[in-house]
C-alpha positions in Angstrom: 90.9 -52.0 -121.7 87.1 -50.7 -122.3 84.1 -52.8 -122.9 80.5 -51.6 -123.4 77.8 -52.6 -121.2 76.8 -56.3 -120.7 80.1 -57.4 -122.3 81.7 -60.3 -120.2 85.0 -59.8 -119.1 85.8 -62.8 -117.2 84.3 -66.4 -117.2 84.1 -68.5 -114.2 86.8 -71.4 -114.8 88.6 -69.7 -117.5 92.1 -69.0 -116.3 93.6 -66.4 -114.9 96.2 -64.5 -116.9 95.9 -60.8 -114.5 93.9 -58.4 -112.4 92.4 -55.7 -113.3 91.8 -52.2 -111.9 88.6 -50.3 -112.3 89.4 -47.0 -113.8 86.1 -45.6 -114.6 82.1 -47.3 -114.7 81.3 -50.0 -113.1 80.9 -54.0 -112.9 79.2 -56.6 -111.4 80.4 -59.3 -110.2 78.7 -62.8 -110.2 79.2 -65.9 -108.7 76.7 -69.0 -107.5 75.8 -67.2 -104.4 75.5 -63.8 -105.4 76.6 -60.8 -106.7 78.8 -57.2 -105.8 78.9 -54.0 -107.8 82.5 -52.7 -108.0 83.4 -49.2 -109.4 86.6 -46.9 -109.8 89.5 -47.8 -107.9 87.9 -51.4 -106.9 90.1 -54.5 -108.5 88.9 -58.1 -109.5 90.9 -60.7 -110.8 93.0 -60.9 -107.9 92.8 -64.4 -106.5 94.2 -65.9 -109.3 97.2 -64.7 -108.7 97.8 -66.2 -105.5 96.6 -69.6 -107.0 99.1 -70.4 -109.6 97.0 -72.7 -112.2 93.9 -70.9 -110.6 90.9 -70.1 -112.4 88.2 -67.7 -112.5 85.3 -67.9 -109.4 82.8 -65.5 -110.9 81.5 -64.0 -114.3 82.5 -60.3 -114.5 80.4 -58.0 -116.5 80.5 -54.6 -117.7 77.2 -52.6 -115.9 78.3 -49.9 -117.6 80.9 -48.4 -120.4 83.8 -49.4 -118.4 87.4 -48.8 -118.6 90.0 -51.0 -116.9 93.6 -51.6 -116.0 95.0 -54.7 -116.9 97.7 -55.8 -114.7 99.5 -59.2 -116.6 100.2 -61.9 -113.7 103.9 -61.7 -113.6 103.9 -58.0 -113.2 101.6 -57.4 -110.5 103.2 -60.6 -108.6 106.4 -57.9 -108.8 104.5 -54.8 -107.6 102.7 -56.7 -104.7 106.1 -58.4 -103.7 107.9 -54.8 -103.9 105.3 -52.9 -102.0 104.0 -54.4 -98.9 101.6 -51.4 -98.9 99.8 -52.8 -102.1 99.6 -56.1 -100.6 98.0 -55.5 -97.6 95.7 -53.1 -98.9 94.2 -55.9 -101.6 94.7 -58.3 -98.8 92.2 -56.1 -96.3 89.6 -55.8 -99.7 89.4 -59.6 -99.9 89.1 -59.9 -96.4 85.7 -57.4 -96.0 84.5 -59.3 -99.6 84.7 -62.3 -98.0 83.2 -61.4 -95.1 80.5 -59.6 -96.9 79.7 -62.2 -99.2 79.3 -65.2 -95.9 75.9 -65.2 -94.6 74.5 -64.1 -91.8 73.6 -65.7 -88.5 
């Protein structure tokens, strides 16, 4: 998938169908409380698949010409069940997000 810059590629509360991986530019990533610049190699889309019936949390948006991976649900459910690896890598990236994102005492 490639989008040009400022085109939306996800909608907070739409649902979520995949993830996506950030092949080349760059997105941002925006949600009530803020906002994270993600580049090559960086994913999004990911909690929905851990949430069946989940929807989107944040607006994604192309900062620049951006190309992406789309992963369908059913098929990245496969690779992360079939390679632990995969799985706690995104699981260590949500973590640091998460913890990134809180704010600070």
């Amino acid at each position: 998938m490639t989008s040009e810059a400022g085109q939306i590629l996800a909608l907070e509360g739409d649902p979520g169908s995949g993830m996506f991986v950030i092949l080349d530019g760059t997105v941002s990533v925006e949600w009530r409380g803020g906002s994270v610049e993600l580049g090559p190699g960086d994913f999004f889309g990911e909690l929905t698949l851990l949430a069946p019936g989940g929807t989107r949390i944040a607006r994604v948006r192309a900062s620049s010409h951006v190309t992406c991976l789309a992963i369908p649900r059913d098929d990245a459910l496969s690779l992360i069940e079939s390679e632990p690896s995969v799985a706690l890598a995104m699981l260590k990236e949500i973590a640091r997000r998460f913890a990134s994102a809180l704010p600070e005492a």
